[in-house]
C-alpha positions in Angstrom: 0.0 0.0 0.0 2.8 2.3 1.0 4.9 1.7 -2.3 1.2 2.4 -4.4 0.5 5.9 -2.3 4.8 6.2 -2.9 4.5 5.6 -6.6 1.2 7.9 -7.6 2.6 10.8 -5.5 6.1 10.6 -7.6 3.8 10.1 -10.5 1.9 13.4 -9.6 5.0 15.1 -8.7 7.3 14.0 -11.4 4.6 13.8 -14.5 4.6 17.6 -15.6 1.8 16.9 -18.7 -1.8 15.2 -18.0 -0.4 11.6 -19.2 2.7 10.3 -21.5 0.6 10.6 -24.4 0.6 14.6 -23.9 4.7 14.4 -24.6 3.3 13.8 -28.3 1.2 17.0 -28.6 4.0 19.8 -28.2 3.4 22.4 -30.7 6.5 21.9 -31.9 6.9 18.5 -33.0 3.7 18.9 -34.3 4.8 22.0 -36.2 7.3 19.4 -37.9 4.6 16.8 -38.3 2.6 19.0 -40.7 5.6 20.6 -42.3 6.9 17.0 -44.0 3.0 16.6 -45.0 3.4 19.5 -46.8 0.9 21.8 -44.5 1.6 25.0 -43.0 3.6 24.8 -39.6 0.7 25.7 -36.8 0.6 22.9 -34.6 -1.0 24.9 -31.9 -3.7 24.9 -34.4 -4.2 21.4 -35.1 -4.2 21.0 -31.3 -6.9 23.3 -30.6 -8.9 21.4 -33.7 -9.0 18.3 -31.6 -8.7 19.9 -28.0 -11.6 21.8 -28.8 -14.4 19.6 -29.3 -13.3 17.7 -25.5 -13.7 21.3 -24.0 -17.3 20.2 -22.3 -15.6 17.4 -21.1 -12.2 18.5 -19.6 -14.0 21.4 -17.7 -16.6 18.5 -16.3 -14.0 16.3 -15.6 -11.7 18.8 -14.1 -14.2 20.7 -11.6 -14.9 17.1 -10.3 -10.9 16.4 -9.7 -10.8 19.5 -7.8 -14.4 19.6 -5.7 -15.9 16.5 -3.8 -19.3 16.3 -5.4 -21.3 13.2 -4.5 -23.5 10.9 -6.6 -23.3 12.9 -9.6 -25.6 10.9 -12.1 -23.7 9.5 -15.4 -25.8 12.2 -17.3 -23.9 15.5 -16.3 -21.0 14.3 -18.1 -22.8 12.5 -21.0 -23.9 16.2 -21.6 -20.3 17.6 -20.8 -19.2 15.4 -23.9 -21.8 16.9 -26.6 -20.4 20.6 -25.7 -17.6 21.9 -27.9 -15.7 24.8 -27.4 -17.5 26.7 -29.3 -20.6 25.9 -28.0 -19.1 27.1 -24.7 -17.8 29.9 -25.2 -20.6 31.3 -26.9 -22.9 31.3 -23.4 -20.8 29.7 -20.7 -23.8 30.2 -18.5 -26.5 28.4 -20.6 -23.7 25.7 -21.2 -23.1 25.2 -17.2 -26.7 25.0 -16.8 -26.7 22.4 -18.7 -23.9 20.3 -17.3 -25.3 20.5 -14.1 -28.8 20.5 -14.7 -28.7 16.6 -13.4 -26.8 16.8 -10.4 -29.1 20.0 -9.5 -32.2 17.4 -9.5 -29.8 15.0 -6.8 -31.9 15.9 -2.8 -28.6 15.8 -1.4 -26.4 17.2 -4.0 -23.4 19.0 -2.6 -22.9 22.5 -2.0 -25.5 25.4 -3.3 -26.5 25.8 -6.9 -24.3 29.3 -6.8 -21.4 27.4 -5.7 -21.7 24.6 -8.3 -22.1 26.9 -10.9 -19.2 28.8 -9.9 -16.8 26.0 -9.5 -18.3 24.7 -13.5 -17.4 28.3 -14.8 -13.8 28.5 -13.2 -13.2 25.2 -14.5 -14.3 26.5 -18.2 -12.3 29.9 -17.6 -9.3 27.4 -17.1 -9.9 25.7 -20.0 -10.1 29.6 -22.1 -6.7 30.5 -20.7 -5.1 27.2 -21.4 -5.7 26.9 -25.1 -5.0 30.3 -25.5 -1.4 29.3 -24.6 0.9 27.4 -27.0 2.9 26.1 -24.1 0.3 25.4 -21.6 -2.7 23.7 -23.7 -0.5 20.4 -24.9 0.5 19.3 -21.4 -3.4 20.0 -19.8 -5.1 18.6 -22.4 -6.5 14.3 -21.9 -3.5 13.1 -23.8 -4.4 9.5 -24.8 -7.9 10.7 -26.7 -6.7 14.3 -28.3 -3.4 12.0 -29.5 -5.8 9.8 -31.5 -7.8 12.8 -33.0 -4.7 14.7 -33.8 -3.1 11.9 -35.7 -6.7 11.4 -37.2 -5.9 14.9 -38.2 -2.3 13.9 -39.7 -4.4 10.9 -41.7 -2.3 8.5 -39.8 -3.9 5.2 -38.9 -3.8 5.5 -35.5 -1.6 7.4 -32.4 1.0 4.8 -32.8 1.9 5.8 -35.9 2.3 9.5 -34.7 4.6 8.0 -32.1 6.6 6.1 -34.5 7.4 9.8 -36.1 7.9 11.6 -33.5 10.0 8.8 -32.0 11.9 9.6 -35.6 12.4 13.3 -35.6 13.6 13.1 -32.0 16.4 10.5 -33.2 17.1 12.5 -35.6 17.9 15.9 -34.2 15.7 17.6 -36.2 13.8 18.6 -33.2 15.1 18.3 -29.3 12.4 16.5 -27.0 10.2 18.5 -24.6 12.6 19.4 -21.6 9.9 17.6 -19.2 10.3 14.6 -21.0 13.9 14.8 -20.7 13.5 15.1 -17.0 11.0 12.1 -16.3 13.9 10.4 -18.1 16.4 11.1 -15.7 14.5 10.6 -12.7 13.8 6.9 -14.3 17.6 6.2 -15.4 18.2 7.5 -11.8 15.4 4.7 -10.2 17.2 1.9 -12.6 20.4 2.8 -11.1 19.7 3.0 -7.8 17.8 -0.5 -8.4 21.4 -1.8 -9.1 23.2 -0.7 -6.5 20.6 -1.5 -3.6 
């Protein structure tokens, strides 16, 4: 149990993206991505192409990480998925209203409707400043589903594929890997070492 609690803290700590997957979102490897398929070098664009249409969803699924909501029914974020970003941002009060119109039907539903709806919109503010930010949105964004739609974007056949050329431009100097990636790598060669010498 110790060693679990041991390994997600490091994990929390350590892991300065939403999951590994996020490594392959950077702007600038995508940047190079869509420059050898002959497009125009804007990954930040292509990210917020599939970030975008998740937005419902990553402000639902963020204001439940950070409040401690109980028996929110299955519908709240079954309704957080069908809202774009351009849905929300064109009336991020009718759009909260309708993400939390379930849980406001829930007798013992926590907190006050004012608070809920507060917590919803500061979640969705989040969500405004991080794509607005080249450097912020890749590493906030839920890695393992925006990977697939960006490399549905690239006309690969799946995120592996994406890897595979990333994995390749790395190699091959053309592009350096994300400094945080370089330091998870560290702290790992650092674990297998100390493995060997304990």
């Amino acid at each position: 149990m110790i060693r679990s609690i041991h390994s997600a803290f490091v994990w929390l700590v350590l892991l300065p993206v939403h999951e590994i997957e996020n490594y392959f979102l950077q702007p600038d490897l995508l940047d190079a991505l869509s420059v050898e398929g002959g497009g125009a070098a804007d990954g930040h664009a292509l990210l917020l192409g599939a970030a975008d249409v998740r937005a419902g969803e990553w402000a639902w699924r963020r204001v439940l990480f950070q409040q401690d909501w109980r028996e929110v029914p299955d519908e709240c974020i079954e309704r957080a998925r069908s809202l774009a970003w351009e849905q929300i941002s064109a009336d991020v009060s009718a759009a909260a209203r309708t993400m939390l119109e379930p849980y406001e039907q829930v007798n013992n539903a926590t907190g006050t409707p004012t608070h809920r709806r507060a917590a919803l919109a500061a979640a969705i503010r989040s969500y405004r400043e991080a794509r607005d930010d080249r450097e912020r949105l890749w590493k906030e964004v839920e890695g393992k589903e925006v990977l697939v739609a960006v490399a549905d974007l690239f006309g690969f056949k799946g995120s592996e594929t994406l890897e595979g050329h990333a994995f390749r431009i790395w190699r091959s100097g053309q592009l350096e890997r994300p400094p945080e990636a370089d330091s998870l790598n560290l702290y790992i060669d650092g674990l297998v070492t100390h493995g060997q010498t304990a």
